[in-house]
C-alpha positions in Angstrom: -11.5 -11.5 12.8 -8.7 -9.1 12.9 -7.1 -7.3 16.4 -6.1 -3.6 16.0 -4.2 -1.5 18.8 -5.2 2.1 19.1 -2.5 4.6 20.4 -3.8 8.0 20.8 -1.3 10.3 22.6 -0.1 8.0 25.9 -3.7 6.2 25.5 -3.6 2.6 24.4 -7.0 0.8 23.6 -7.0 -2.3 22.8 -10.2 -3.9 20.5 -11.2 -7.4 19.2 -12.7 -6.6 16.3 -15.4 -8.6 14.0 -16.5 -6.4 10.9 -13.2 -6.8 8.9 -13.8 -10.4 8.6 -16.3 -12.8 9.5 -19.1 -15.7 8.1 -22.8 -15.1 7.7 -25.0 -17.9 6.3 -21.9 -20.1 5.2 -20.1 -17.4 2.6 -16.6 -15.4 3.9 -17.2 -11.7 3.8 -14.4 -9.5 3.8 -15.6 -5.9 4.3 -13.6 -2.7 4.3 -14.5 -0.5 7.1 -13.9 3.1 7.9 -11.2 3.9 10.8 -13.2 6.8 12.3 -16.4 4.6 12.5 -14.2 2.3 14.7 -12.2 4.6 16.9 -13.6 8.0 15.9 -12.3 10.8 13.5 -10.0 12.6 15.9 -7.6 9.1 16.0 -6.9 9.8 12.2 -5.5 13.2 12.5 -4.1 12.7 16.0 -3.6 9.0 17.2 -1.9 6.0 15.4 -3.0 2.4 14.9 -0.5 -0.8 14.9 -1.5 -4.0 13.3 -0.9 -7.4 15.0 0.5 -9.5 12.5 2.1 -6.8 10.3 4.6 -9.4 8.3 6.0 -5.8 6.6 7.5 -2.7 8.5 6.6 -0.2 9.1 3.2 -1.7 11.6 2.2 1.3 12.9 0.3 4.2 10.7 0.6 7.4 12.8 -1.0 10.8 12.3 1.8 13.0 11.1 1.7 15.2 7.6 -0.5 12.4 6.6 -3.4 10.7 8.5 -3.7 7.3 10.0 -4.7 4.7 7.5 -8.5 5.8 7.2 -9.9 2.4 5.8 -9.0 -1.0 7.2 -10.1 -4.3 6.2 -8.6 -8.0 6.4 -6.4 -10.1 4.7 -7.0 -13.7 4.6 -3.7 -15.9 4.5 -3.0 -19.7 4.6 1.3 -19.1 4.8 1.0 -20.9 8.2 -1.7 -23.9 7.6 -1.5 -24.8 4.1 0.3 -24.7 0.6 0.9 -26.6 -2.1 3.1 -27.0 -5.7 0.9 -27.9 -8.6 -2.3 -28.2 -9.0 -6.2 -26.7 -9.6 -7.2 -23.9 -7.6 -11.0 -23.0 -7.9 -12.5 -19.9 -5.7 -16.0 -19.3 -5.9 -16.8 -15.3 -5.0 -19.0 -12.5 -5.3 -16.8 -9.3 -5.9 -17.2 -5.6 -4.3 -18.6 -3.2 -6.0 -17.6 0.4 -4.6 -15.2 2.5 -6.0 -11.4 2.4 -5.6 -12.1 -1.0 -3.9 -9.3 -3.5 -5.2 -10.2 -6.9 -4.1 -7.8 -9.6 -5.0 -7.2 -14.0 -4.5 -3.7 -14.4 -5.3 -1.0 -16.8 -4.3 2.6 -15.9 -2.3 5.5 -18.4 -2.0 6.0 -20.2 1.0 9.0 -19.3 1.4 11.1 -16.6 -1.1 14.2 -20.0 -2.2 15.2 -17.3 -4.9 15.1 -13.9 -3.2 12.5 -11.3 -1.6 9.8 -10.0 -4.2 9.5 -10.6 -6.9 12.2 -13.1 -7.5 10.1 -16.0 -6.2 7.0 -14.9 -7.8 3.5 -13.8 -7.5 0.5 -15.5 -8.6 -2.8 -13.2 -9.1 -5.8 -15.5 -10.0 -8.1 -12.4 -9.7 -7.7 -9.0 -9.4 -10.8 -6.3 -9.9 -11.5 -2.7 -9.3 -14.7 -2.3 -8.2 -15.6 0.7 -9.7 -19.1 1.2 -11.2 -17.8 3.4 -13.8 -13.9 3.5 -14.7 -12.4 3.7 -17.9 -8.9 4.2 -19.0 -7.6 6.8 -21.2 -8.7 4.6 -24.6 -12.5 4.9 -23.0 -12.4 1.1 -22.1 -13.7 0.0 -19.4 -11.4 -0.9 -16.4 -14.1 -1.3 -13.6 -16.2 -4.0 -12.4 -17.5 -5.8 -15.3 -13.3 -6.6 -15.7 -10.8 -9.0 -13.9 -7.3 -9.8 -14.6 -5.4 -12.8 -14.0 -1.3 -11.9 -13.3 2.8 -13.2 -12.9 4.5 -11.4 -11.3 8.5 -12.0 -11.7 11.9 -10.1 -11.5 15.2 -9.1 -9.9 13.9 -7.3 -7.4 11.1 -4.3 -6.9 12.4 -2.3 -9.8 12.7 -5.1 -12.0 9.0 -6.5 -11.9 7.9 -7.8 -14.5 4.1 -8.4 -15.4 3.0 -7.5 -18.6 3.8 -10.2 -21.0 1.9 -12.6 -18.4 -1.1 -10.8 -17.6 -4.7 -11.5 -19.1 -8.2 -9.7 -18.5 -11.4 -10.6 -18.9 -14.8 -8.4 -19.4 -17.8 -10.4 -18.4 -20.0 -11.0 -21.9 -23.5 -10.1 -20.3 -24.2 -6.6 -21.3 -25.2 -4.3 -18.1 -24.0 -6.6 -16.0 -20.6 -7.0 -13.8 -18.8 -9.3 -11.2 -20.2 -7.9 -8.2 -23.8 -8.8 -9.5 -23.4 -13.1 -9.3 -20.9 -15.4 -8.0 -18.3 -16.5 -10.2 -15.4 -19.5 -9.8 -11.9 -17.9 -10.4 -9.7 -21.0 -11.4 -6.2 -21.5 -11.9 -4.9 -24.7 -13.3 -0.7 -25.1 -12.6 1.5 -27.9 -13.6 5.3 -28.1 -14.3 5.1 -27.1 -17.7 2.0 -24.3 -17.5 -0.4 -21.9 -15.4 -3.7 -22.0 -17.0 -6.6 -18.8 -15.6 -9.6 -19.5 -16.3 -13.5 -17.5 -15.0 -16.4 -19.5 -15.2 -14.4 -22.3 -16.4 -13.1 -20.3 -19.5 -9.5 -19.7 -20.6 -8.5 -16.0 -20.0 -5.0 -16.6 -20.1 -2.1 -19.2 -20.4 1.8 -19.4 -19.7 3.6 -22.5 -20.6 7.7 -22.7 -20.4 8.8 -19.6 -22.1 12.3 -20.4 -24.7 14.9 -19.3 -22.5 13.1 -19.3 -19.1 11.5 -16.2 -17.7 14.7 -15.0 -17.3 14.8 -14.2 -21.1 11.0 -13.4 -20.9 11.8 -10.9 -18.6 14.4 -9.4 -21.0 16.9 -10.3 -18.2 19.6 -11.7 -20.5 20.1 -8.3 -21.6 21.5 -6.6 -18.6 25.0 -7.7 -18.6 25.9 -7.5 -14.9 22.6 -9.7 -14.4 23.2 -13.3 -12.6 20.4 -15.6 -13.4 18.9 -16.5 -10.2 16.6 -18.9 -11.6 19.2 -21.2 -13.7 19.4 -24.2 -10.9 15.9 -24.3 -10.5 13.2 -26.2 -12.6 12.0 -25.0 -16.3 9.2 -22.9 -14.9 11.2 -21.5 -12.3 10.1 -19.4 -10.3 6.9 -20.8 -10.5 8.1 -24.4 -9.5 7.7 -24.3 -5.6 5.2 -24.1 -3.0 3.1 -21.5 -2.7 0.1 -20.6 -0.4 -3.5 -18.6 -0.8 -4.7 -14.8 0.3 -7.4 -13.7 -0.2 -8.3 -9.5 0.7 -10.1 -6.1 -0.3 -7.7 -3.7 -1.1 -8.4 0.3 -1.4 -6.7 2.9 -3.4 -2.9 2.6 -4.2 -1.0 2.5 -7.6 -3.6 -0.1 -9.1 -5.6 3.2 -9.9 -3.6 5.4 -12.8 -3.6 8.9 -12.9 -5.1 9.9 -16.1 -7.8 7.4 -16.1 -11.6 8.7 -15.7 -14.4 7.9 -13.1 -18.4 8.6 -13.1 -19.4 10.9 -11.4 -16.7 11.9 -9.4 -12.7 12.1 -10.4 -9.8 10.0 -8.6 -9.6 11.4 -5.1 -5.9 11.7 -4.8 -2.8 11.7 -7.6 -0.1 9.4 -7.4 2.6 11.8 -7.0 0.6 13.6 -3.9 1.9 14.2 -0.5 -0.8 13.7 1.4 -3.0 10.4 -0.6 -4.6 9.2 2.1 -5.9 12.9 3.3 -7.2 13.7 -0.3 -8.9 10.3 0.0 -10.6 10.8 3.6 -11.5 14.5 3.1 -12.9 13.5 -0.4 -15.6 10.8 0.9 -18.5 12.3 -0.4 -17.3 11.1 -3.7 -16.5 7.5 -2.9 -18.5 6.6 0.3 -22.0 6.8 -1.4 -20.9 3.9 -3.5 -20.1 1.8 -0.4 -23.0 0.2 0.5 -23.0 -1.9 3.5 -23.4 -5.3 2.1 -21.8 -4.6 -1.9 -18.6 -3.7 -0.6 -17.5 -6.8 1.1 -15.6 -9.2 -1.1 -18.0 -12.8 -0.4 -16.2 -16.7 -1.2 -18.7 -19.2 -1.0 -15.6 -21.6 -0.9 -12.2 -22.2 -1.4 -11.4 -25.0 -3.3 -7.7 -27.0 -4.3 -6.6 -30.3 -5.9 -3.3 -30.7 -5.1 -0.6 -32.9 -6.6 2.3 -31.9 -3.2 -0.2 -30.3 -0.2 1.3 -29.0 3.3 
């Protein structure tokens, strides 16, 4: 369930909305929907929409060079009933399929001890795009039939750091992908380790790295760098309490330039102007993949063994 506010000229419309979000037959299904099929074209190229919510400014997409925001969907967040330090997380789901859909079950810190993002850290037990047919510039495959498992760590926003700590998976039937079956997305995390794991298989494993993730990072190196982790615990900043999202995602940096897509090319570059126009006004490339009930992201259950619950 998600609340939206329309504003179109000195119009304000207010809407309770049910698509974005919502429970058929005892699984969680969280759909991206088009803005126009909500509130009609003419809001995306004239009007603006503000979120109720919003925890990051700007909240309000107006119509200006660029159009309104012309896909919504919901983001599912426990930051005000439940997290937890340590523990087994296990997430049974059924991914999109559609392309440039991004769904994602990651985990946020309660509260940022060591500094705004990504200087507490970021936990992704899944990420996915949910392209049929996506490969990068190598010719491997980067859609559906893959999911990655992520830290996320660093100063600040230029400073992130994710590739020594980040693990993919393709799944091993042949002709088959992640949207097809439900899968459990697991995450195992102690004081001394984060273990991901699909299907209850290992895709990927962190324990204390020599020197902290300060060093891992490379931080050590910059010499006017203050370690901001140094009075916190060995896997620092992994070592405080964190809570759950779950969402469905669409476009953004997650989707390289350069990288190629059956039948129809990446609808935007990251460099343009305009991204979310060369998106909408390309639908006939993407939309056709949407289909009505592939594209939501589906959790049969949410499930965590705690050793220090909220």
């Amino acid at each position: 369930m998600k609340t939206m506010t329309v504003m179109s000229c000195s119009i304000y419309k207010y809407k309770l909305s049910y698509i974005f979000s919502f429970v058929k037959d005892g699984v969680l299904y969280i759909r991206p929907t088009l803005t126009a099929d909500e509130y009609g074209e003419d809001v995306l190229y004239n009007g603006a929409i503000r979120e109720p919510g919003c925890n990051r400014e700007p909240c309000v997409s107006y119509a200006d060079e660029d159009i309104v925001l012309p896909v919504q969907s919901a983001r599912i967040r426990t930051i005000n009933s439940f997290s937890f330090l340590y523990g087994r997380v296990e997430v049974r789901a059924k991914l999109p399929r559609g392309d440039w859909l991004w769904p994602a079950i990651w985990l946020k810190p309660r509260k940022d001890e060591y500094g705004s993002w990504p200087a507490s850290g970021e936990i992704d037990i899944m990420e996915a795009r949910a392209n049929k047919k996506l490969t990068n510039a190598a010719g491997v495959s980067q859609g559906i039939d893959r999911v990655g498992a992520t830290l996320h760590f660093g100063l600040n926003s230029s400073y992130n750091v994710w590739r020594p700590t980040h693990w993919e998976m393709n799944i091993a039937e042949s002709g088959r992908d992640f949207a097809d079956d439900f899968h459990v997305f697991g995450l195992e995390w102690t004081a001394d380790h984060l273990n991901f794991t699909v299907d209850g298989k290992r895709i990927g494993s962190r324990g204390v790295p020599p020197g902290g993730f300060w060093k891992l990072g490379g931080f050590d190196k910059i010499p006017s760098a203050r370690n901001i982790w140094k009075d916190g615990k060995p896997m620092a900043p992994f070592d405080k309490k964190f809570f759950i999202i779950l969402n469905v995602a669409v476009g953004g940096n997650f989707f390289p330039d350069g990288w190629y897509n059956s039948p129809h090319p990446k609808p935007w570059t990251s460099s343009s102007p305009y991204p979310m126009r060369d998106f909408w006004e390309h639908r006939d490339w993407w939309l056709p993949t949407w289909d009505e009930e592939d594209r939501s992201l589906r959790v049969d259950y949410v499930r965590v063994y705690c050793y220090e619950c909220k």
